[in-house]
TORLUMRO-55769 format. One record per residue (C-alpha): residue number from 1; x, y, z; residue in three letters. Coordinates in steps of 0.25 Angstrom, whole numbers, plus 5000, padded with zeros to 4 digits. Each point is the difference from the previous one (the first is absolute). Layout:
# residues N
(node NUM; (X; Y; Z); "Ala") ...
//
This chain:
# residues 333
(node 1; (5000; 5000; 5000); "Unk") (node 2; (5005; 5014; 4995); "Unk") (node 3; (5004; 5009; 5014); "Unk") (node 4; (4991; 5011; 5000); "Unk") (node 5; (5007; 5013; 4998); "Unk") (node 6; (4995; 5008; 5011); "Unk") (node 7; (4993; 5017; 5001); "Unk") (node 8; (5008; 5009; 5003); "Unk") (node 9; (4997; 5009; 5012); "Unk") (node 10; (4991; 5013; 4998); "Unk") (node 11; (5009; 5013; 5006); "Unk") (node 12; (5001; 5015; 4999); "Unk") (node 13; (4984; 5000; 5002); "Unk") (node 14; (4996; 5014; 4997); "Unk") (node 15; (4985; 5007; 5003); "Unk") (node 16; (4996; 5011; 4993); "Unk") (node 17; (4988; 5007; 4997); "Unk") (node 18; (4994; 4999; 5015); "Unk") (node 19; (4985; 5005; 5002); "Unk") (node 20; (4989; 4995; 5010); "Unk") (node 21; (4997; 4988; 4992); "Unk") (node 22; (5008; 4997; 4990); "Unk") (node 23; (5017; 5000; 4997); "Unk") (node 24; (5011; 4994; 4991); "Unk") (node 25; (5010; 4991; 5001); "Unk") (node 26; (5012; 4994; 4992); "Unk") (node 27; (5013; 4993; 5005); "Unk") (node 28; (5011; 4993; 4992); "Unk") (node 29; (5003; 4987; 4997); "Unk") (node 30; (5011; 4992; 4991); "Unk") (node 31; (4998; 5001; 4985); "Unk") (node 32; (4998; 4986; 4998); "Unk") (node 33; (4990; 4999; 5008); "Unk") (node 34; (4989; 5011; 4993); "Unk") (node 35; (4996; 4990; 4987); "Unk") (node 36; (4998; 4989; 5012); "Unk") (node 37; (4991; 5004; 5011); "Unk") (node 38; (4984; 5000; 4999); "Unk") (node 39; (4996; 5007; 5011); "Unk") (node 40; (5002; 5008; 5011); "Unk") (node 41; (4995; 4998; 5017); "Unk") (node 42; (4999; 5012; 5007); "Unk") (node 43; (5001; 4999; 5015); "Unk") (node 44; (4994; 5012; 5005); "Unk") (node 45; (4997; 5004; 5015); "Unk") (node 46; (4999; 5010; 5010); "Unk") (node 47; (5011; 5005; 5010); "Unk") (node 48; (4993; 5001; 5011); "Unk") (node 49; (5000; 4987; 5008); "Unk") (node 50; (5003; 4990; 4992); "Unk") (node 51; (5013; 4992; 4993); "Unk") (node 52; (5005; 5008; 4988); "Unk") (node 53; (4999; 4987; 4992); "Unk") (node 54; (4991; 4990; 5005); "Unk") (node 55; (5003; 4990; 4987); "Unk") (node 56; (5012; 4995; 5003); "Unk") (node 57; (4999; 4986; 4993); "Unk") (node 58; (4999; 5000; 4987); "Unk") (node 59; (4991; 4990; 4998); "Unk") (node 60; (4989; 5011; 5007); "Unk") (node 61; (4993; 5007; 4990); "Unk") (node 62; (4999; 5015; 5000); "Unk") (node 63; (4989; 5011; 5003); "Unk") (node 64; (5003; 5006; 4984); "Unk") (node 65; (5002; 4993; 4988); "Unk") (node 66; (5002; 5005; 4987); "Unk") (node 67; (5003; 4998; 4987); "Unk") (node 68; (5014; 5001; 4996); "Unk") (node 69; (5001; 5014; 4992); "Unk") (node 70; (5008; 5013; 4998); "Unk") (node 71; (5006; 5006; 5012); "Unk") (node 72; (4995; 5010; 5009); "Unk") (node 73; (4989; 4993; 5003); "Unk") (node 74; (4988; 5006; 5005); "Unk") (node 75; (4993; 4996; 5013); "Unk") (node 76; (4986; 5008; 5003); "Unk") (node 77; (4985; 4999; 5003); "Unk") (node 78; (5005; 4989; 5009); "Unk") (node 79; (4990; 4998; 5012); "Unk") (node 80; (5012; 5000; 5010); "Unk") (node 81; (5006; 5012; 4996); "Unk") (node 82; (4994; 5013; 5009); "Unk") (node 83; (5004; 5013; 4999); "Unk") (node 84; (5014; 5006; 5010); "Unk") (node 85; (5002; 4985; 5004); "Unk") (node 86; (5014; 4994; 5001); "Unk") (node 87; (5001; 4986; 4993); "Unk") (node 88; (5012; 4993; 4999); "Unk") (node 89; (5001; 4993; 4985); "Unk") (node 90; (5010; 4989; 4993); "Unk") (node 91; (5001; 4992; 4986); "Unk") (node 92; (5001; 4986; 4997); "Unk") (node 93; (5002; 4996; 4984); "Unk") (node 94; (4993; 4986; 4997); "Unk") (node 95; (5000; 4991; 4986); "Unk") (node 96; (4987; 4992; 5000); "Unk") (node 97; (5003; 4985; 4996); "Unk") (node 98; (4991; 4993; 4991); "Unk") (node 99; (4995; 4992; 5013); "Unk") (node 100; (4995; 5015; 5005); "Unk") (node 101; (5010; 4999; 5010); "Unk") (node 102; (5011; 5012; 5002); "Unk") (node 103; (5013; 5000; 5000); "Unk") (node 104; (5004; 5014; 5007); "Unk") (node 105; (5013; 5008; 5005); "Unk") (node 106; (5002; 5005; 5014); "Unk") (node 107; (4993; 5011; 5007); "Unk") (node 108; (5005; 5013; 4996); "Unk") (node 109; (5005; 5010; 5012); "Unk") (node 110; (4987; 5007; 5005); "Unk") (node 111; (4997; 5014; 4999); "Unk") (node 112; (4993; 5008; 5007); "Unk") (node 113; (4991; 5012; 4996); "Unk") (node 114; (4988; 5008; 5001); "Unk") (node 115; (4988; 5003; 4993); "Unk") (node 116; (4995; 5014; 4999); "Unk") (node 117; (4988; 5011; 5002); "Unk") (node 118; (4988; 5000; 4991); "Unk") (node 119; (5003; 5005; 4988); "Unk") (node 120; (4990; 5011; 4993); "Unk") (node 121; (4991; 4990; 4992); "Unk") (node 122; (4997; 4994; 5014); "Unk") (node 123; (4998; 5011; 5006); "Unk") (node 124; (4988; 5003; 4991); "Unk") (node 125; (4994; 4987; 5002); "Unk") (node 126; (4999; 5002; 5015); "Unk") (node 127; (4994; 5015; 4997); "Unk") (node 128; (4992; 4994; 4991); "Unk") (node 129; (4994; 4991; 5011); "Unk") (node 130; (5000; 5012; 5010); "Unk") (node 131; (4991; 5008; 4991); "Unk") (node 132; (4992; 4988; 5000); "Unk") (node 133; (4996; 5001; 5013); "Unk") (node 134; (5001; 5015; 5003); "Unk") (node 135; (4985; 5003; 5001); "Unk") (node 136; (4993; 5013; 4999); "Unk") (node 137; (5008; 5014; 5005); "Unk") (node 138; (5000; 5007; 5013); "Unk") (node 139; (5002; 5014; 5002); "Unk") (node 140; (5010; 5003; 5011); "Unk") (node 141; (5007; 5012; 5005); "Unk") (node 142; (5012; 4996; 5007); "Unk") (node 143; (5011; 4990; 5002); "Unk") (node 144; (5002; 4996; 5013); "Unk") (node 145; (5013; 4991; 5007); "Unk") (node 146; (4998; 4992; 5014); "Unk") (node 147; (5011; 4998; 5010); "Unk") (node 148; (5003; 5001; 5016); "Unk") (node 149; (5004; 5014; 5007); "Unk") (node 150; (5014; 4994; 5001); "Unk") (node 151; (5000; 5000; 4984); "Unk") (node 152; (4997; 5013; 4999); "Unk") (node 153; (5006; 5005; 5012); "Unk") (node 154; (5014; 4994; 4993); "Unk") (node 155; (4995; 5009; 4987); "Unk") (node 156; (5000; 5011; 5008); "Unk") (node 157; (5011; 4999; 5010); "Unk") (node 158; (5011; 4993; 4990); "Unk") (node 159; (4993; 5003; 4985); "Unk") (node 160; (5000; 5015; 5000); "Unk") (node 161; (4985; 4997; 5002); "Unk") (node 162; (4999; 4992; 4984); "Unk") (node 163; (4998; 4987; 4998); "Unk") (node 164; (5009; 4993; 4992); "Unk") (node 165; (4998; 4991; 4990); "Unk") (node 166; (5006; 4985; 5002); "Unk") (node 167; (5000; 4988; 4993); "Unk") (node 168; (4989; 4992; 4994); "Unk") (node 169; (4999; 4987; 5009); "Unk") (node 170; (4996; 4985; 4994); "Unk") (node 171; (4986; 5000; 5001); "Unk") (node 172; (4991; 4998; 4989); "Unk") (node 173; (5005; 4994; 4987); "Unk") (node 174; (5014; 4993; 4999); "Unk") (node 175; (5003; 5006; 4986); "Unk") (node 176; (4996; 5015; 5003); "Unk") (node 177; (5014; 5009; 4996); "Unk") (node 178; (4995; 5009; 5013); "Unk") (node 179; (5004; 4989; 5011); "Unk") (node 180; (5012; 5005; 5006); "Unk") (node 181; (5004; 5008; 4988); "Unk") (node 182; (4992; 5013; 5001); "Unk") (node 183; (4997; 5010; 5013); "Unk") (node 184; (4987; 5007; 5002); "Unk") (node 185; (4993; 5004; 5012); "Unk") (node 186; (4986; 4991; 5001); "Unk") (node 187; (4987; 5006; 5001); "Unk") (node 188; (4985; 4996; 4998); "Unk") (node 189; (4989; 5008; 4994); "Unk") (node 190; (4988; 4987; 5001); "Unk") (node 191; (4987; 5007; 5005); "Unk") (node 192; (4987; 4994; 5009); "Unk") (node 193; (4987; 4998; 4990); "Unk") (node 194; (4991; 5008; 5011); "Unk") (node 195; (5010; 5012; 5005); "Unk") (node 196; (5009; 5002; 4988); "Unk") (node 197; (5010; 5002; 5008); "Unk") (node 198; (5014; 4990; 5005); "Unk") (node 199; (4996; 4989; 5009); "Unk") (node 200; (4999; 5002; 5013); "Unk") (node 201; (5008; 4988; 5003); "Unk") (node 202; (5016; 4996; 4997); "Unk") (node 203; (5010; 4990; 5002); "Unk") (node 204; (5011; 5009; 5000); "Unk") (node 205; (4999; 5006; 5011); "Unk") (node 206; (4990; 5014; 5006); "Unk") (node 207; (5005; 5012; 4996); "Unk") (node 208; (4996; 5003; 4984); "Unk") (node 209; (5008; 5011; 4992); "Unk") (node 210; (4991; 5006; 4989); "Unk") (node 211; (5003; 5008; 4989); "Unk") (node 212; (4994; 5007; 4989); "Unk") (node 213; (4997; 4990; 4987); "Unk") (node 214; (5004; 5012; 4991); "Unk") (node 215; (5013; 5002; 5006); "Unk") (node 216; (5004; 4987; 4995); "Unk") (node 217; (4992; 4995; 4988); "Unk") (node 218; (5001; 5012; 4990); "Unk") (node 219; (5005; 5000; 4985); "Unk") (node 220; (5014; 5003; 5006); "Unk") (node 221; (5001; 4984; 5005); "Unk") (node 222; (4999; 4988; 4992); "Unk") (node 223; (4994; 4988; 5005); "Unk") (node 224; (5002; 4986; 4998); "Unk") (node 225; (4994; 4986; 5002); "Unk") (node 226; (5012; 4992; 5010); "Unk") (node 227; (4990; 4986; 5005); "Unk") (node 228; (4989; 4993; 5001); "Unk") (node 229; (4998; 4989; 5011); "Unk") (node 230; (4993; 4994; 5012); "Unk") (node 231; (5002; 4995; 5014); "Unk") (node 232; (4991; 4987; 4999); "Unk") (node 233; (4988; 5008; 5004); "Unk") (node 234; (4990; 5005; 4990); "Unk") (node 235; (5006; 5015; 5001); "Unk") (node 236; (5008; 5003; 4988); "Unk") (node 237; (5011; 5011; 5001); "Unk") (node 238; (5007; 5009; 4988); "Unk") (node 239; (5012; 5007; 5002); "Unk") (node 240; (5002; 5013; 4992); "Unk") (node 241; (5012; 5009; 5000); "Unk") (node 242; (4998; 5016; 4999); "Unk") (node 243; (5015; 5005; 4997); "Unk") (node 244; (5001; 5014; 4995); "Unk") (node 245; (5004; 5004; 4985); "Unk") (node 246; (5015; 5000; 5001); "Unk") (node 247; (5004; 4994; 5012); "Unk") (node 248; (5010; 4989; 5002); "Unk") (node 249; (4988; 4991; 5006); "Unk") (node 250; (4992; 5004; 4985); "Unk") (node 251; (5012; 4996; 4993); "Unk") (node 252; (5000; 4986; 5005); "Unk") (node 253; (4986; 4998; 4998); "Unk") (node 254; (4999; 5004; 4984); "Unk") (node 255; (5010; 4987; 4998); "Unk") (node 256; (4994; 4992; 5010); "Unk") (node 257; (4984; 5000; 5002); "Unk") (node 258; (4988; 5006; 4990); "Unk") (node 259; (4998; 5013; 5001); "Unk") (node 260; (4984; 5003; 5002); "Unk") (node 261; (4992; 5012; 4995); "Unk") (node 262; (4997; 5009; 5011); "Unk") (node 263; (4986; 5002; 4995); "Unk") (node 264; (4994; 4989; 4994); "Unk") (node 265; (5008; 4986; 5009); "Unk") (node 266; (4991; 4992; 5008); "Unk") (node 267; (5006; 5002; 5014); "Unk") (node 268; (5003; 5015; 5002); "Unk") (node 269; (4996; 5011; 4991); "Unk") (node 270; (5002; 5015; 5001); "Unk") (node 271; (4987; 5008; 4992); "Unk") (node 272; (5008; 5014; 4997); "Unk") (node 273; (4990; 5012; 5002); "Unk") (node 274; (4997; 5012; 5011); "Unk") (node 275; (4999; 4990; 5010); "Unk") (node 276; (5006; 4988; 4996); "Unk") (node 277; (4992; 4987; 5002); "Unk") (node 278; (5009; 4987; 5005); "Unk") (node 279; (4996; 4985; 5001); "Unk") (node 280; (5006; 4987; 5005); "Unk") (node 281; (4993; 4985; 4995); "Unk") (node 282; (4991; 4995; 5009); "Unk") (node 283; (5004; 4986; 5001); "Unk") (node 284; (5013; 4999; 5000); "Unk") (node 285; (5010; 5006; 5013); "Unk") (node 286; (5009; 5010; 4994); "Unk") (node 287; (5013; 5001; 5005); "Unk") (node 288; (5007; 5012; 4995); "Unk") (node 289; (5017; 5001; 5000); "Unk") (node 290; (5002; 5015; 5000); "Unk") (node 291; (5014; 5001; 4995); "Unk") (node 292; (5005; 5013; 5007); "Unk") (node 293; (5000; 5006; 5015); "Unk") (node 294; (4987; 5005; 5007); "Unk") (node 295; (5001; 5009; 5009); "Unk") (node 296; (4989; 5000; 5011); "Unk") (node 297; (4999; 5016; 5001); "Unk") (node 298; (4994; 4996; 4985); "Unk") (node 299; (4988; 4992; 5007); "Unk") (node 300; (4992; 4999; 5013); "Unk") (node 301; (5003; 4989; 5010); "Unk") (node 302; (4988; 4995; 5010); "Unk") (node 303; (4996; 4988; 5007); "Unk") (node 304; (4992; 4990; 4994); "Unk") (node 305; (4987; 4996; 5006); "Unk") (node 306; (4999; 4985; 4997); "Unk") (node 307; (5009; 4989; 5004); "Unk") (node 308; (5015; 4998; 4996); "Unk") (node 309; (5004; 4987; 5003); "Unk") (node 310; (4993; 4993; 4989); "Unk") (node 311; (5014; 4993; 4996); "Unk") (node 312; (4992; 4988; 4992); "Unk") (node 313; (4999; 5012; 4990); "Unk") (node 314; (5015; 5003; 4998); "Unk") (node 315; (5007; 5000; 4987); "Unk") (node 316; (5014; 5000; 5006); "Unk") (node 317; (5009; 4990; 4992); "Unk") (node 318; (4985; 4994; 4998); "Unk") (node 319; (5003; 4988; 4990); "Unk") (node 320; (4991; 4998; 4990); "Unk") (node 321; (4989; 4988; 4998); "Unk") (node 322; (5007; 4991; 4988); "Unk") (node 323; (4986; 4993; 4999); "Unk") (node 324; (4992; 5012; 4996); "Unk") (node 325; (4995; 5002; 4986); "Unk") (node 326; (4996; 5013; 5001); "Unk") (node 327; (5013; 5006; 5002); "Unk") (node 328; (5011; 4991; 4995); "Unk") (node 329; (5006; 4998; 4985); "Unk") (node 330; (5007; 4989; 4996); "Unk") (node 331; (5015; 5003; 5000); "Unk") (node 332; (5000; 4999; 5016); "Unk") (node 333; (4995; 5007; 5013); "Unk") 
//
């Protein structure tokens, strides 16, 4: 019986174009071996908490097989792939036998990389689905942010009496370019049905900063769609960012997120005129990134008359329901 002449292995892996669920990969191998192999195995897994290779015999068959073809090859749309994930990924090369076995080479080194935000188009589908659930418009006249008297004694005492802008936790979707990237102050403009006024209640805390709704959506800010998610309950949130024209926080966002219409979007408008009219949607919670300071001689501070404990209604590095099907695309969470 003629000795098998065996692969060679797979080196020099190299991953290029990276985004939230899809990416490239190439690697070398010697020259004789390209009219041979049939197919590639692609072992592909996460960092976190588990072996870097888990097929480590090579009788085991791999998570991703493909045809052998012109390399880079590309991997995307696959269901383990979600956006800002670490994976840890290497290549086996196989010729398939006429019995439908394989003969294959070693395990290539492993490589680690990470997947990246959502991208524009998937940006859209997710507004898409927001718009969806928007519902009718409300007017409002004020933005309004909750926090603890220590919070705001710290604005006063160490802030020159502003409140500055931080950075964007991990709630809400995985995928949204805003989560630890862009700095805003939060605020909420959501009215009651009966009062047309903000709720009397908050989680964040009793003291509630209110300020003028024309101070900070005019045609000199630009705003822009950042998420949409939920909290395994039936409350649905959208985050919007307001950043004004020019500023470094704008600047980031034209590259980053769709820009909305000031007067026509679903979620917040602003009607131009002697006294200018605004809404927010009525079922969805808005959550509004401001992307500058705010200064409280700019707004009034009072205490609220409801409760302010009601932490089950948090969003603070809230993580989204991966089950719902109001809220979720399909390139990840």
């Amino acid at each position: 019986m003629a000795e098998v002449e065996l692969l060679s292995t797979p080196h020099n892996i190299q991953i290029s174009d990276v985004t939230c669920d899809s990416f490239r990969i190439t690697w070398e191998m010697a020259h004789e071996d390209t009219s041979r192999v049939t197919h590639y195995f692609i072992d592909l897994s996460r960092k976190e908490g588990s072996e870097h290779n888990r097929f480590k015999h090579r009788d085991v068959p791999t998570k991703l097989v493909a045809k052998a073809g012109p390399l880079p090859m590309a991997v995307r749309g696959h269901w383990f792939l979600s956006p800002r994930k670490e994976y840890c990924v290497a290549v086996q090369t196989a010729i398939r036998q006429p019995d439908g076995d394989y003969q294959v080479s070693e395990w290539s080194q492993v490589v680690e990389f990470c997947t990246g935000d959502y991208a524009m188009e998937h940006l859209q589908q997710l507004l898409d689905k927001a718009q969806a659930a928007s519902g009718r418009m409300l007017r409002f006249s004020v933005f309004y942010r909750n926090q603890s008297p220590e919070y705001f004694q710290y604005v006063r005492s160490e802030c020159g009496g502003a409140m500055l802008p931080s950075f964007k936790d991990n709630s809400g979707s995985h995928g949204s370019p805003i989560n630890g990237k862009l700095r805003g102050v939060f605020l909420s403009c959501n009215t009651e049905f009966d009062t047309g006024l903000p709720p009397k209640d908050s989680p964040y805390g009793p003291l509630r900063f209110q300020i003028s709704a024309e101070r900070l959506l005019n045609p000199s800010t630009n705003l822009y769609f950042a998420d949409f998610y939920c909290m395994y309950t039936a409350y649905h949130y959208v985050v919007l960012v307001l950043a004004p024209a020019g500023s470094e926080g704008d600047n980031f966002c034209k590259s980053h997120l769709p820009r909305l219409d000031l007067t026509t979007n679903r979620f917040l408008t602003y009607t131009p005129g002697e006294a200018p009219v605004f809404c927010h949607a009525s079922d969805v919670i808005l959550e509004v990134l401001y992307t500058e300071p705010l200064l409280l001689e700019h707004g009034i501070l009072s205490q609220i008359s409801g409760r302010h404990q009601l932490m089950s209604l948090s969003t603070a590095n809230a993580k989204k329901d991966p089950s719902c099907k109001v809220c979720n695309i399909s390139v990840g969470r």
